[in-house]
C-alpha positions in Angstrom: 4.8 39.6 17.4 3.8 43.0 17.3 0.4 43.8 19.3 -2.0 46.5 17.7 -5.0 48.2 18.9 -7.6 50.0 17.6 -10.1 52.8 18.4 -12.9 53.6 16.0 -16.4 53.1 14.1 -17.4 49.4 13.9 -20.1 49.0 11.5 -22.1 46.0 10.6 -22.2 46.5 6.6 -24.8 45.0 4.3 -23.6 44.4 0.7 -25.8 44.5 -2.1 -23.9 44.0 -5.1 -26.1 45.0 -8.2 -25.2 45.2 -11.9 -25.6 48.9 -12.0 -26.8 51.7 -10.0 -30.7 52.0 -10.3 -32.7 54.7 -11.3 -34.7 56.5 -8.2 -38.3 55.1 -7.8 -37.5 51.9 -9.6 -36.4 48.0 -8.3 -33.9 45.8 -9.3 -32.6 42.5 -8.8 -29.5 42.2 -6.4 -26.4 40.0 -7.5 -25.8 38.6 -4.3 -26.3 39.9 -0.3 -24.7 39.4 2.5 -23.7 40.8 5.8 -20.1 41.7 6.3 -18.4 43.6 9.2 -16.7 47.0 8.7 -15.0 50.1 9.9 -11.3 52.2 9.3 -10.3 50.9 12.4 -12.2 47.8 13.3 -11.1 46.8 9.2 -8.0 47.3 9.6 -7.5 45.5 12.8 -8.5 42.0 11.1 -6.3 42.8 8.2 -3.8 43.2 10.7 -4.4 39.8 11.9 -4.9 38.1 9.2 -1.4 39.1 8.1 -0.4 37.7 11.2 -0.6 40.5 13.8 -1.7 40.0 17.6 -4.5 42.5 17.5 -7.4 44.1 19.7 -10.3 46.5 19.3 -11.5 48.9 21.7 -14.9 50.0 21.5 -18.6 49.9 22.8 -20.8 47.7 20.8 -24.7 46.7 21.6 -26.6 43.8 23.2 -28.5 43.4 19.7 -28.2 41.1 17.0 -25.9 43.6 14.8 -23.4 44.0 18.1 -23.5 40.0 18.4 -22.4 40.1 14.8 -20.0 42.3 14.9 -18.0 40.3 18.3 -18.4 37.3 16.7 -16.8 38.5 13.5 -13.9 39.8 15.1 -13.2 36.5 16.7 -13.8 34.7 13.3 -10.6 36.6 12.3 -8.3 36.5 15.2 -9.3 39.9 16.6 -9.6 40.1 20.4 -12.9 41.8 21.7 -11.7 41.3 25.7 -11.7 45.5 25.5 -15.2 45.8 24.3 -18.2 46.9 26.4 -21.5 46.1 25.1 -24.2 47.9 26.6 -28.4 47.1 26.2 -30.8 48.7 24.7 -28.9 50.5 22.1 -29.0 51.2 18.6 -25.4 49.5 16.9 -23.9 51.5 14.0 -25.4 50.1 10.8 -24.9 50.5 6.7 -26.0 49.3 3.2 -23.9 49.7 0.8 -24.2 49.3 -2.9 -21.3 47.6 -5.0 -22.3 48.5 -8.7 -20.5 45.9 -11.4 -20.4 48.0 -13.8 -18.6 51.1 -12.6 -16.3 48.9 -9.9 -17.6 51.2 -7.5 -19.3 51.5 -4.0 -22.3 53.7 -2.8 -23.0 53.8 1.3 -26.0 54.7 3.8 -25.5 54.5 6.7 -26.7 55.1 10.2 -24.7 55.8 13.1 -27.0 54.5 15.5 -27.5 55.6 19.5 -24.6 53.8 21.1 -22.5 56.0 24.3 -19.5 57.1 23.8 -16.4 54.9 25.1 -14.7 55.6 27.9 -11.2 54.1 28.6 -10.7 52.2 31.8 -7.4 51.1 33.6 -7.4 47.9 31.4 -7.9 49.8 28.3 -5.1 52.5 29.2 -2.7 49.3 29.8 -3.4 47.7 26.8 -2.6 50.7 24.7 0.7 51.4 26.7 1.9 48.0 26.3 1.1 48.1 22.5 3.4 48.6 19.8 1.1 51.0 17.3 -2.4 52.4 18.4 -4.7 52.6 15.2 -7.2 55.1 15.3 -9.6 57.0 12.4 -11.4 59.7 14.0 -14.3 58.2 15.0 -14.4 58.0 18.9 -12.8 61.1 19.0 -12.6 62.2 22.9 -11.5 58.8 23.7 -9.2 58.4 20.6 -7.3 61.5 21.6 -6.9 60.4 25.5 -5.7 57.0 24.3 -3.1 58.6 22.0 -1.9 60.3 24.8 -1.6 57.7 26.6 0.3 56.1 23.6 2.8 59.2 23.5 3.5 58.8 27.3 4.4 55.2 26.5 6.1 55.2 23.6 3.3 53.3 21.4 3.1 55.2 17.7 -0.2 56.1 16.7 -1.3 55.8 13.1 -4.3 58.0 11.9 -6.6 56.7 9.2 -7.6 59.5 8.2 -10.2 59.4 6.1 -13.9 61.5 7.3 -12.9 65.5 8.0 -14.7 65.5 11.4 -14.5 68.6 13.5 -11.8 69.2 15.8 -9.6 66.6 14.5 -6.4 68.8 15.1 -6.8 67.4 18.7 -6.1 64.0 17.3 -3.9 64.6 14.0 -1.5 66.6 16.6 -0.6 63.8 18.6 0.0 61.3 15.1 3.0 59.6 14.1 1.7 57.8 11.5 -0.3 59.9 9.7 -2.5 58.2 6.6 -4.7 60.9 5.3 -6.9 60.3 1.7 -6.0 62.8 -1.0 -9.2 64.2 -0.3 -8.7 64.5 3.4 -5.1 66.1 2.8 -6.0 68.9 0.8 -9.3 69.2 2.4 -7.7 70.1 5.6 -4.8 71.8 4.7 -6.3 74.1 1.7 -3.4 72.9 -0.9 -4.2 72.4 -4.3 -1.9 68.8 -4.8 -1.7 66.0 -2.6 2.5 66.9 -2.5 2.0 70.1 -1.3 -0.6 69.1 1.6 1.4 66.3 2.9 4.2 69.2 3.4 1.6 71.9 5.4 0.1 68.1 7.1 4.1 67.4 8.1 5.2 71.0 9.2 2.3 71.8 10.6 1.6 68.5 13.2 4.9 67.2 13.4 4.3 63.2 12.4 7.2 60.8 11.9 5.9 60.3 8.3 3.1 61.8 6.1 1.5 59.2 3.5 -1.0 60.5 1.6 -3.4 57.5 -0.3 -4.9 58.6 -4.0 -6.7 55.8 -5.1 -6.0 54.5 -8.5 -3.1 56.4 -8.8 -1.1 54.5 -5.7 0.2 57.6 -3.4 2.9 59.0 -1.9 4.9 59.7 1.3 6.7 62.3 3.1 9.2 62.0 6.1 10.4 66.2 6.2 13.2 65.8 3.6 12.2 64.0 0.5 8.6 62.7 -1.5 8.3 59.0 -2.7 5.1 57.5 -4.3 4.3 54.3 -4.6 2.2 52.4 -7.0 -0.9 50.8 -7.4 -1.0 47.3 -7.9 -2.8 45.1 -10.8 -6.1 43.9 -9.7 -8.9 42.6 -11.4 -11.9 44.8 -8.9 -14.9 43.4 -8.1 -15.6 45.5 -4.4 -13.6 48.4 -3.5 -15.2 49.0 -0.3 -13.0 49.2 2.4 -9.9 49.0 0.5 -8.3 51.9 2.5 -9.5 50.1 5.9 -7.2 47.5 4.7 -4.7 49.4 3.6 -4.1 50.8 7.0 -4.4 47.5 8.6 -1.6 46.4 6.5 0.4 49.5 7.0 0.2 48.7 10.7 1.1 44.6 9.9 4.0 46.2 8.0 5.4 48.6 10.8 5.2 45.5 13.4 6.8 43.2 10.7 10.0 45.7 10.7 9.7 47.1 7.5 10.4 50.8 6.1 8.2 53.4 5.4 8.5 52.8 1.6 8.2 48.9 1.9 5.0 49.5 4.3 3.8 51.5 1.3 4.5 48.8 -1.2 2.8 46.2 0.9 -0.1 47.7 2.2 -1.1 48.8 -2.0 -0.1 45.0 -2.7 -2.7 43.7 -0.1 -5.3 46.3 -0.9 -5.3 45.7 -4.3 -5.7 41.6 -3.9 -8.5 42.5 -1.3 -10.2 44.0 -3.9 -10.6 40.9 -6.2 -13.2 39.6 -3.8 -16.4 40.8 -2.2 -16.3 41.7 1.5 -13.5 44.0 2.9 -12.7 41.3 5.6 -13.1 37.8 3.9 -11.2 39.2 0.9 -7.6 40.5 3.0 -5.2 37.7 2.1 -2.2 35.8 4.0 0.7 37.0 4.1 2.0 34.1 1.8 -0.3 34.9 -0.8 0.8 38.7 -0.5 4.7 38.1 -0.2 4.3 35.9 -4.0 1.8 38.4 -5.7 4.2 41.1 -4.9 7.6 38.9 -6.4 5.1 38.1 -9.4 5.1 42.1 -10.0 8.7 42.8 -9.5 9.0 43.9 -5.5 10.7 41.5 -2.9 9.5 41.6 0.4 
């Protein structure tokens, strides 16, 4: 079984699901309300395992009751959290986040809290040498780029979710494989006016094994230096979209380690995505990988 790790924000998330998006200076009744954990990476990493994945996240969480959350959630799913410090008398990285019924969409606050910065240690360097895929999304950023190093010098790909355009990301985009950019990241960055053309400048310019660029509704596409393939959404009924391209990472990843393609990676990682969205909570809601291998044959793709 494939082992991945994971290097990034790890946010405890509160969902407030509401039948519409408020007008300022007014109240309204919420849906429902609950606490839920989230992330690119940290996300991604239970998707992982819950598609049957060995997985581990790397961080620095608090000694406070969001940090306690946020361990024990990880071990809920099947996440290991032996490579997390926690440290006292911190802040944890927190968010509410709005999921309007209506418009099948998602507004976030968030705050980043106080929390150090993580710093690898001869365990952590061995764990990502001895992994198969690295998953990382620019948060952590000095530590992400020494631990894809590491992952270079040991022959463990690195997949970049990249979704936030922090500065000085070139450090870590330039030592990629897997590179998993948004639309809105890809042309962002790169100053193209289509998602085609950016994956090209993204390929040419940081050398990946593959380019995938992720466009929402519209599925997405991927580049591997001498041809472009999209790939397609899949039918979902959306209640919560938040964190649906955490997911779809995670399941990229599950994908890689389960020996598939580039293309068939694609396939399932829009396949799980879009059955995550059907529920409410980007964790709770990722599937098995039953459940994904007959969705998929009920819409025309074998696994």
């Amino acid at each position: 079984m494939g082992r991945i790790v994971g290097i990034g924000a790890c946010v405890m998330d509160t969902l407030m699901q509401v039948p519409r998006y408020p007008a300022e200076d007014t109240k309204m009744r919420a849906l429902s309300c609950r606490q839920a954990g989230g992330g690119p990476a940290a996300t991604g990493l239970v998707a992982a395992a819950k598609l049957g994945e060995d997985t581990a996240f790397i961080g620095v969480l608090s000694e406070d009751g969001a940090g306690d959350f946020l361990c024990r959630d990880f071990e809920k799913y099947g996440v290991a959290t032996d490579l997390i410090d926690r440290k006292n008398g911190y802040r944890s990285f927190t968010s509410v986040i709005w999921l309007g019924q209506e418009s099948a969409s998602r507004t976030c606050v968030f705050d980043k809290g106080d929390l150090p910065a993580l710093r690898l240690d001869d365990a952590k360097r061995r764990a990502i040498a001895e992994a198969d895929i690295l998953m990382v999304d620019g948060n952590e950023l000095d530590a992400a780029v020494e631990a894809a190093a590491v992952a270079r010098e040991s022959g463990t790909r690195v997949l970049y979710d990249c979704g936030g355009l922090y500065p000085n990301v070139e450090r870590l985009l330039a030592l990629t494989d897997i590179m998993i950019p948004s639309e809105e990241f890809a042309m962002g960055h790169t100053g193209c006016d289509s998602a085609e053309a950016a994956a090209k400048k993204l390929y040419e310019t940081y050398h990946p094994t593959v380019v995938v660029v992720t466009q929402g509704k519209r599925g997405g596409l991927l580049y591997d230096g001498e041809k472009t393939v999209t790939y397609p959404i899949y039918p979902a009924n959306v209640v919560d979209s938040n964190g649906s391209g955490d997911v779809f990472h995670g399941a990229f990843a599950a994908g890689l380690c389960k020996g598939y393609d580039f293309e068939k990676c694609c396939h399932f990682a829009s396949a799980v995505s879009a059955i995550k969205c059907t529920g409410v909570g980007a964790r709770e809601s990722v599937p098995d990988f039953e459940t994904v291998k007959n969705y998929m044959k009920e819409n025309g793709y074998e696994l």
